[in-house]
Rosetta silent file (secondary structure, phi, psi, omega in degrees, C-alpha in Angstrom):
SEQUENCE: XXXXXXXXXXXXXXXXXXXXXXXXXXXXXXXXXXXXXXXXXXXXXXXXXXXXXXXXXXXXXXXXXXXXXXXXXXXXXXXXXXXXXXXXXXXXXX
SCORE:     score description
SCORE:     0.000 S_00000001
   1 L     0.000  124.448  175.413  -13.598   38.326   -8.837 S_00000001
   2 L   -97.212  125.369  155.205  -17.427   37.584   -8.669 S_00000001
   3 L   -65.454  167.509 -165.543  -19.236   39.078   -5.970 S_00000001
   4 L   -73.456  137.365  173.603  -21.450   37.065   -3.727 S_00000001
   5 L   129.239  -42.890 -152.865  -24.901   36.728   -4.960 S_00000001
   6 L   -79.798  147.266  167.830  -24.265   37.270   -8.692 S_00000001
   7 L  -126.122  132.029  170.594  -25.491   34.341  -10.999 S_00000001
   8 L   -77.468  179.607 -178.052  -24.674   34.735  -14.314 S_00000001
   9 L   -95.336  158.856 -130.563  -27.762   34.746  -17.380 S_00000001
  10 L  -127.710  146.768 -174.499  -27.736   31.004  -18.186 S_00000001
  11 L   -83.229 -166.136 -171.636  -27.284   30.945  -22.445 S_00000001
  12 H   -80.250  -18.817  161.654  -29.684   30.410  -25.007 S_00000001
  13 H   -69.546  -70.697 -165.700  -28.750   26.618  -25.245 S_00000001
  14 H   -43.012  -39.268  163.638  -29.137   26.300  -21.327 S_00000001
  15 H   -54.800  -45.696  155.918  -32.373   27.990  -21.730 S_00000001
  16 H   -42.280  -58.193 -171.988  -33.629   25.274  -24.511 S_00000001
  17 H   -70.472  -37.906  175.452  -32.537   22.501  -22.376 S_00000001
  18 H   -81.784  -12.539  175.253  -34.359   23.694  -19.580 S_00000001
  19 H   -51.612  -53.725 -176.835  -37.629   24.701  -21.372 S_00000001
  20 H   -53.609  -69.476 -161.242  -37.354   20.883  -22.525 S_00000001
  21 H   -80.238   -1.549  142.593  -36.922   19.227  -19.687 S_00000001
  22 H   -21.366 -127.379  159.274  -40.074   21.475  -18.185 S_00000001
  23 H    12.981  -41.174  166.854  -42.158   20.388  -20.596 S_00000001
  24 H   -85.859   -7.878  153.830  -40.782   16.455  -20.317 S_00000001
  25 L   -88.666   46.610  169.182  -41.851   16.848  -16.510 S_00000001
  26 L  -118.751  166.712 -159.339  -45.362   17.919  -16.983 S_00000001
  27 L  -115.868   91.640  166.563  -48.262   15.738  -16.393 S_00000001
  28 L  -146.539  165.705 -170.476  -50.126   16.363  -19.804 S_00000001
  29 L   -55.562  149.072 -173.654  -51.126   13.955  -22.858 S_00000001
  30 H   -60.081  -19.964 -151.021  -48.337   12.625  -24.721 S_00000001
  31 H  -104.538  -19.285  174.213  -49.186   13.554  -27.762 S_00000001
  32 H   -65.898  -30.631 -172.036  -49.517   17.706  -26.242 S_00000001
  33 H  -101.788  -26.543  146.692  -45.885   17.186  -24.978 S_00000001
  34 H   -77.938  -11.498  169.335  -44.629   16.062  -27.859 S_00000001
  35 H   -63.079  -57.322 -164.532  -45.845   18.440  -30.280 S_00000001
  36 L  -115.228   54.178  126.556  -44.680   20.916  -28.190 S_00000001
  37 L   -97.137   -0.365 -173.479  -40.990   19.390  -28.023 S_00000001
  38 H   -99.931  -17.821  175.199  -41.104   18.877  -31.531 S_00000001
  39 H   -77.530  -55.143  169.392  -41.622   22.968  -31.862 S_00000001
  40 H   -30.110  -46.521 -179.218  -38.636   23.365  -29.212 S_00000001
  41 H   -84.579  -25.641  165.043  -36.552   21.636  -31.356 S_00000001
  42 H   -57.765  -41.045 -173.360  -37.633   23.603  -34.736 S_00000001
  43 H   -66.467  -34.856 -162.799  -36.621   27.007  -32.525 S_00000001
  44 H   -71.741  -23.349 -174.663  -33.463   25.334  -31.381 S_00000001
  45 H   -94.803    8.685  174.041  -32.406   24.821  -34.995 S_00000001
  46 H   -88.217  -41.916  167.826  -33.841   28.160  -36.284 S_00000001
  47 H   -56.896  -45.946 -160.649  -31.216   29.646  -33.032 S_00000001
  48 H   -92.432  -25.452  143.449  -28.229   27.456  -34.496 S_00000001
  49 L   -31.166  -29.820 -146.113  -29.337   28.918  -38.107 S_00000001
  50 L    16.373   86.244 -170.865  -29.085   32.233  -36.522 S_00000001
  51 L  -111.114   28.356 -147.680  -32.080   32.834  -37.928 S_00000001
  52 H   -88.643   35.162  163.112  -33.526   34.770  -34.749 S_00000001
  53 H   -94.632  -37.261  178.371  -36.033   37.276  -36.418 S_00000001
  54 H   -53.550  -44.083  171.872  -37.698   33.617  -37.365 S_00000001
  55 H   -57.513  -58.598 -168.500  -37.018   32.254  -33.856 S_00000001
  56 H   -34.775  -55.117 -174.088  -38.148   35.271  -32.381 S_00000001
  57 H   -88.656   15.611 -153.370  -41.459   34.882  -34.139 S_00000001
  58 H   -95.110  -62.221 -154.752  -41.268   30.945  -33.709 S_00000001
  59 H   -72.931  -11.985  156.716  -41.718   31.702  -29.240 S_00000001
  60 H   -72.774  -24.157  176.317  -44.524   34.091  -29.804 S_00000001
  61 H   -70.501  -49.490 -172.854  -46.897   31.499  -31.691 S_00000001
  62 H   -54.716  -38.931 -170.975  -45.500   29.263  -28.834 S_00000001
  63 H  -109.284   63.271   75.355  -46.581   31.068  -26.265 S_00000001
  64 H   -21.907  -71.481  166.309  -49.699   31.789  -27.879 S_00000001
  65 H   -53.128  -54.479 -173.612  -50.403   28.231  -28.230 S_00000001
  66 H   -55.944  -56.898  174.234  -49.529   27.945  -24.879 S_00000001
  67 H   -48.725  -42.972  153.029  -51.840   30.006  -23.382 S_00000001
  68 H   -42.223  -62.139  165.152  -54.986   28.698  -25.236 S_00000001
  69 H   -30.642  -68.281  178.514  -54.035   25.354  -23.672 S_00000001
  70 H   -50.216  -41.997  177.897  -54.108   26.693  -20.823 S_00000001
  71 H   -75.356  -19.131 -179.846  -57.170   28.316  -21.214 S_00000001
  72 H   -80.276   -9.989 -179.329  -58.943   25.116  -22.472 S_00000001
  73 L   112.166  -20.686  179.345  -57.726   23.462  -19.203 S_00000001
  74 L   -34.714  -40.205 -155.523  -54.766   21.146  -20.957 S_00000001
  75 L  -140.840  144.609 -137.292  -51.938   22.402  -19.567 S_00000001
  76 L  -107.613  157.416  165.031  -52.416   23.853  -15.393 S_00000001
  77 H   -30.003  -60.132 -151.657  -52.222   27.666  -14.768 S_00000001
  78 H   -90.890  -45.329 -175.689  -49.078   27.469  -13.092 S_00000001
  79 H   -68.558  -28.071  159.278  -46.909   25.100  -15.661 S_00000001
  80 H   -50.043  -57.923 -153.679  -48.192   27.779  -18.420 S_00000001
  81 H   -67.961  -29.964  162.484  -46.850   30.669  -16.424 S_00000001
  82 H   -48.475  -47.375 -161.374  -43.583   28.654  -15.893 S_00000001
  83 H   -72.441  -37.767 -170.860  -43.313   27.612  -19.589 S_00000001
  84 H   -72.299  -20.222 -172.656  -44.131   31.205  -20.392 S_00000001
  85 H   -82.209  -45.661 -174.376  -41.378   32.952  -18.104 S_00000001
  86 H   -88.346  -46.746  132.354  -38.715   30.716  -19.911 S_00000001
  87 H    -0.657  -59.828 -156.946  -40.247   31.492  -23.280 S_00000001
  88 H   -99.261  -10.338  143.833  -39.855   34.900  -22.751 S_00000001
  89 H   -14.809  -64.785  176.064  -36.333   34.376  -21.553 S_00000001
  90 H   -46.058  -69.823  166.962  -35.636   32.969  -24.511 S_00000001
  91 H   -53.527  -43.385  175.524  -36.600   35.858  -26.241 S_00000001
  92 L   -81.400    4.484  169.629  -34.809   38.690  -25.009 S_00000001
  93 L   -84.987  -19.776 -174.719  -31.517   36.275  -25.221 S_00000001
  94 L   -52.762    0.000    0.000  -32.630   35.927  -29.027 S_00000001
């Protein structure tokens, strides 16, 4: 019996996929959103290695990188802090 309310945590594939399709709704240059789907998919197969001291240290340069964007203006204040919230998701499911 689930009580009312409870959502379960969503797994570390469900987390990927949604990170993704973030990142394939954001209104930045093509070549910034693919670069950084082309890292998503190096973490997801560094996850399905279960490699995750590597992943682990894959989503901090990401959200590193992320944040500079953001600070140069690339990528908007608010779609960082999104990208960054599921990033760190990520991580404590690692």
């Amino acid at each position: 019996i689930v009580p009312d309310g409870y959502v379960s945590n969503p797994t570390l594939g469900e987390l990927l996929q949604e990170i993704k399709s973030k990142i394939q709704g954001l209104s930045i240059k093509d070549r910034l959103k693919a670069k950084l789907l082309k890292r998503i998919d190096r973490l997801e197969r560094k996850v399905e290695e279960q490699r995750n001291l590597k992943a682990s240290k894959m989503v901090t340069r990401l959200e590193k990188e992320i944040m500079k964007k953001a600070g140069k203006g690339r990528i908007t204040d608010t779609d960082a802090g999104t990208l960054l919230d599921l990033l760190d998701r990520i991580e404590k499911a690692l």
